[in-house]
Backbone as a ProteinNet text record, in pm:
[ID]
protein_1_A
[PRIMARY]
XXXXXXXXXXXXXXXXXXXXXXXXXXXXXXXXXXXXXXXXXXXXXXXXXXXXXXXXXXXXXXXXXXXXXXXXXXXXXXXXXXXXXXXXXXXXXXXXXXXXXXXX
[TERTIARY]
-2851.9	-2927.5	-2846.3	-2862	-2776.8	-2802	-2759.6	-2770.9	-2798.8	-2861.6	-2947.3	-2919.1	-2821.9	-2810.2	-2946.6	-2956.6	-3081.1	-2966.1	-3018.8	-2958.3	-3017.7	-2913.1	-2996.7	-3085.9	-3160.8	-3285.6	-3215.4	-3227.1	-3144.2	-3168.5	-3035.8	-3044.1	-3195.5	-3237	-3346.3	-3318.4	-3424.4	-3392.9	-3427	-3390.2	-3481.7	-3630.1	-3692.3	-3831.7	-3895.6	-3806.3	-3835	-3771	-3879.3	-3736.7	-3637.1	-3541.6	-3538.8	-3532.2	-3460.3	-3488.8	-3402.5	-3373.2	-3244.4	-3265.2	-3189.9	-3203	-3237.8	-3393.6	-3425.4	-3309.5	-3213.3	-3074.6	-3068.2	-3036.7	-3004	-3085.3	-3199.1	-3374.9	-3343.4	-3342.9	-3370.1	-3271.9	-3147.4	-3081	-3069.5	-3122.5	-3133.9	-3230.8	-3362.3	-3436.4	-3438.2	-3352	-3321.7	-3158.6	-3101	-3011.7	-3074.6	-3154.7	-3280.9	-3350.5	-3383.3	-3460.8	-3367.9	-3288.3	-3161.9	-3052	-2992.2	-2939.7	-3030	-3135.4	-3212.1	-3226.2	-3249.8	-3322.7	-3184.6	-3094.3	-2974.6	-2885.3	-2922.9	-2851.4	-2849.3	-2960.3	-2955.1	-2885.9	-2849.1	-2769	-2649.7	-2631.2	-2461.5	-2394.5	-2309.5	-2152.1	-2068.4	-2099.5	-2014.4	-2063.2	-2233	-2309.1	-2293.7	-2287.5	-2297.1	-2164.4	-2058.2	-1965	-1975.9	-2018.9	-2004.2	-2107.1	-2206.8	-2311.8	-2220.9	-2169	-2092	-1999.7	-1923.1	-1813.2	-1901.1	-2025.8	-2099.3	-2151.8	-2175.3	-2208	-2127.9	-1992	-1872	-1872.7	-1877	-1875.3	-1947.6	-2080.9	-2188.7	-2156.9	-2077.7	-2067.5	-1986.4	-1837.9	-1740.8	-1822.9	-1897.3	-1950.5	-2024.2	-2096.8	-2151.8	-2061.1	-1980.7	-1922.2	-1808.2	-1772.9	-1703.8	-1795.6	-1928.2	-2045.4	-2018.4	-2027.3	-2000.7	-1914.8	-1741	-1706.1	-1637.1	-1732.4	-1702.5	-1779.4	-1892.9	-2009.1	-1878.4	-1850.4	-1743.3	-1617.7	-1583.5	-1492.4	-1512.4	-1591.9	-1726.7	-1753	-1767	-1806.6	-1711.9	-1581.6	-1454	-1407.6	-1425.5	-1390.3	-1484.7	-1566	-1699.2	-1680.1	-1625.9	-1581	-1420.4	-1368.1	-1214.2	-1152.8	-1168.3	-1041.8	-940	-1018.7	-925.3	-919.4	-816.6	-802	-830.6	-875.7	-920.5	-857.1	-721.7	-602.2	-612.1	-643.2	-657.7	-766.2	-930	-1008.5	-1015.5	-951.4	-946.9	-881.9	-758.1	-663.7	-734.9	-786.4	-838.1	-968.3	-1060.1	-1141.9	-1104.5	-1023	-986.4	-947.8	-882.8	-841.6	-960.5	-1110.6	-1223.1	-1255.4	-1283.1	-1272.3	-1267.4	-1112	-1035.1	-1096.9	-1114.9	-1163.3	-1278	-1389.6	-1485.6	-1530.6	-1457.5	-1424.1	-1398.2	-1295.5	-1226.5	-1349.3	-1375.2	-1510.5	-1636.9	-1696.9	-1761.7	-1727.4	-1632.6	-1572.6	-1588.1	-1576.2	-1577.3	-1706.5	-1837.6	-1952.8	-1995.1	-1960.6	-2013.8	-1979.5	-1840.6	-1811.1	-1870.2	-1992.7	-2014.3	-2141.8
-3655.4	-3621.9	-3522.1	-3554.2	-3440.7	-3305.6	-3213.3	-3060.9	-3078.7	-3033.9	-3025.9	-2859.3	-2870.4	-2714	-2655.2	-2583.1	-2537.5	-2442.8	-2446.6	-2401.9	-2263.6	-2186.9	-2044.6	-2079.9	-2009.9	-2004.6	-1974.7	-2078.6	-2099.1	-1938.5	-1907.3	-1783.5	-1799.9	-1673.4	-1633.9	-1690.8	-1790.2	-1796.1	-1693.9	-1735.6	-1645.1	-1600.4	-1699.1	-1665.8	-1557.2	-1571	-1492.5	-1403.8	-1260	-1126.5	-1128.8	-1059.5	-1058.7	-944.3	-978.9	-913.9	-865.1	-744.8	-660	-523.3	-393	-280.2	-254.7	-146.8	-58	-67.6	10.1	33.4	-115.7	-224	-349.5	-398.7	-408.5	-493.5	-372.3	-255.7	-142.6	-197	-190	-229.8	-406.7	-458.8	-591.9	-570.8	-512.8	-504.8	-446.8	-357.4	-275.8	-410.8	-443.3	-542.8	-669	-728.2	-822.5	-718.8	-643.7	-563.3	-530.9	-511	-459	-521.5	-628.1	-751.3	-796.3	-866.3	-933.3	-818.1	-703.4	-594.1	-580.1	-551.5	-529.9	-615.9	-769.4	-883.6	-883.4	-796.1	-768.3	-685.8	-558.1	-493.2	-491	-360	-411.8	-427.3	-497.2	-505.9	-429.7	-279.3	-160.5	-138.2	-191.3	-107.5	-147.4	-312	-394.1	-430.3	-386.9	-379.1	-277.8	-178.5	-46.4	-36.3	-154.5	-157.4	-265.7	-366.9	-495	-408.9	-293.2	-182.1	-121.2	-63.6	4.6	-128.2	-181.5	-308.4	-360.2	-362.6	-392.3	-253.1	-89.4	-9.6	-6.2	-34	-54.2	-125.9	-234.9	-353.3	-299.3	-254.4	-216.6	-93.4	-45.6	72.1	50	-54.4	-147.4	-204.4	-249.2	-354.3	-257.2	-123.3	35.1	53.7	35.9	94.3	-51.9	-161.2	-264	-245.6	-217.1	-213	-117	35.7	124.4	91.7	50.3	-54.9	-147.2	-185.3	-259.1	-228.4	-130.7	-38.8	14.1	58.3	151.4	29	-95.8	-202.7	-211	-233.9	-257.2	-163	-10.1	58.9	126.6	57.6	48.7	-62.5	-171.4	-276.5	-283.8	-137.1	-63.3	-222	-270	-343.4	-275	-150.9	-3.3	57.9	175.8	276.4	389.7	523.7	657.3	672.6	668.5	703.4	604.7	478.8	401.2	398.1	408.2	435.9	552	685.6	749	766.2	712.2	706.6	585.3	489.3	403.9	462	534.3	623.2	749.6	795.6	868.1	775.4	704.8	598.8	602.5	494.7	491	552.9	661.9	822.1	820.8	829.5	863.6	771.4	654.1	529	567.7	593.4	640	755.7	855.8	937.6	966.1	809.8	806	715.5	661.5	562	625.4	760.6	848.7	913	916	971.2	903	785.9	686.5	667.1	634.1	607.6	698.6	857.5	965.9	1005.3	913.2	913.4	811.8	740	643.3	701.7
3485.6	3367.3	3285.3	3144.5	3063.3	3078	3032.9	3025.4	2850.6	2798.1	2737.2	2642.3	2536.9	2486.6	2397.8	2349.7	2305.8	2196.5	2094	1976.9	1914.3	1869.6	1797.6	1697.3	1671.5	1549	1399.7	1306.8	1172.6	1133.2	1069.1	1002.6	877	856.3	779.2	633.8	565.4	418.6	318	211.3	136.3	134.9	184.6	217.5	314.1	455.4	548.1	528.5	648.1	601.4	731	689.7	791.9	953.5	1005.2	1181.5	1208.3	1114.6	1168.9	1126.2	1141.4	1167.5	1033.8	974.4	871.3	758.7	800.1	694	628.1	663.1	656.4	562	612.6	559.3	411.7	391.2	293.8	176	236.3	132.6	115.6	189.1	129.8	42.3	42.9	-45.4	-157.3	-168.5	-291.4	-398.4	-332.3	-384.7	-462.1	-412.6	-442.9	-561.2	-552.9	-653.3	-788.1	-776.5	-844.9	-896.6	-823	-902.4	-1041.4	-985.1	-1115.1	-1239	-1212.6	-1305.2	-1381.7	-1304.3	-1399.8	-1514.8	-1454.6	-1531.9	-1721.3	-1742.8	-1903.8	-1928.4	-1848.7	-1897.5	-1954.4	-2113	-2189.5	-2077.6	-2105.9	-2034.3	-1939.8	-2026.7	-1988.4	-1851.6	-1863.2	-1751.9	-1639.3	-1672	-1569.1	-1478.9	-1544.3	-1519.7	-1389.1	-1414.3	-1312.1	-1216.7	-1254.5	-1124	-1073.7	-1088.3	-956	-888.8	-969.1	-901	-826.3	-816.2	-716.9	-619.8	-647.8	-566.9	-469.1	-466.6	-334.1	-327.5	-386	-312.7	-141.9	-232.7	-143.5	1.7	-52.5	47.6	106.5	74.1	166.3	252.4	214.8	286.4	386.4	375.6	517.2	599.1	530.4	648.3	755	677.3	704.6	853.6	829.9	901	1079.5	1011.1	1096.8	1162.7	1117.4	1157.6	1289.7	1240.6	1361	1462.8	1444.6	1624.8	1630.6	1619.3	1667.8	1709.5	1685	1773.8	1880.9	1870.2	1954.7	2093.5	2084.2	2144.4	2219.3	2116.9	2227.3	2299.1	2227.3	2328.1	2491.5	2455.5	2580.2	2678.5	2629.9	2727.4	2750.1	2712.8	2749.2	2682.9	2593.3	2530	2425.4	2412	2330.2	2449.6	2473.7	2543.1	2483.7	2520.9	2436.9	2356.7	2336	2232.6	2107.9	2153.7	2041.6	1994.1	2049.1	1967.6	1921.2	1972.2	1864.3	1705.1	1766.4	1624.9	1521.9	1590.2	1459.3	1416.1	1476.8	1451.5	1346.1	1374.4	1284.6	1140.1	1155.3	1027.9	947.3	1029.4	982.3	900	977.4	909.5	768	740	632.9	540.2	615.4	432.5	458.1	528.4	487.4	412.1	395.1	342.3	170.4	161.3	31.8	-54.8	34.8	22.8	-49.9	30.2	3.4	-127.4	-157.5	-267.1	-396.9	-370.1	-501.9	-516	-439.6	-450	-555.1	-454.4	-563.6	-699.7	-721.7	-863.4	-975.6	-923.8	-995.6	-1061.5
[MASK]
++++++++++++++++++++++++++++++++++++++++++++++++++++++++++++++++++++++++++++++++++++++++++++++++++++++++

């Protein structure tokens, strides 16, 4: 008799919310809120909300990507030295990152 796989549950559409951490759901909801509201805006403006907009994004995925350091270096596929030094890296673009947000 076959083995029989059983498949993950389709990612969430637009309809549903979805099932992931506060931070996530918050700013999905504020992006959804905020895309549409802004689309009239002059040019100049809108220009500098899509520039805050990959701020935004690189700043999440900044966020993603240290749990994921963090991951590997918990299942020792980093050694202390290397998660620290790329930790420290993190750091630094988060940092420069922080910097540009607040200039907007």
């Amino acid at each position: 008799m076959p083995v029989r796989c059983t498949s993950s549950p389709p990612p969430p559409t637009h309809h549903e919310p979805m099932k992931e951490s506060p931070i996530f759901t918050r700013t999905h909801d504020l992006l959804k809120w905020l895309l549409p509201a802004t689309r009239k805006f002059p040019r100049q403006y809108r220009y500098r909300n899509r520039q805050a907009e990959h701020l935004l994004q690189a700043d999440l995925a900044l966020a993603g990507l240290r749990k994921s350091l963090l991951l590997c270096y918990e299942l020792d596929l980093l050694s202390a030295g290397q998660y620290r030094h790329v930790s420290e890296l993190a750091q630094e673009v988060g940092r420069l990152l922080g910097g540009w947000r607040k200039g907007q």
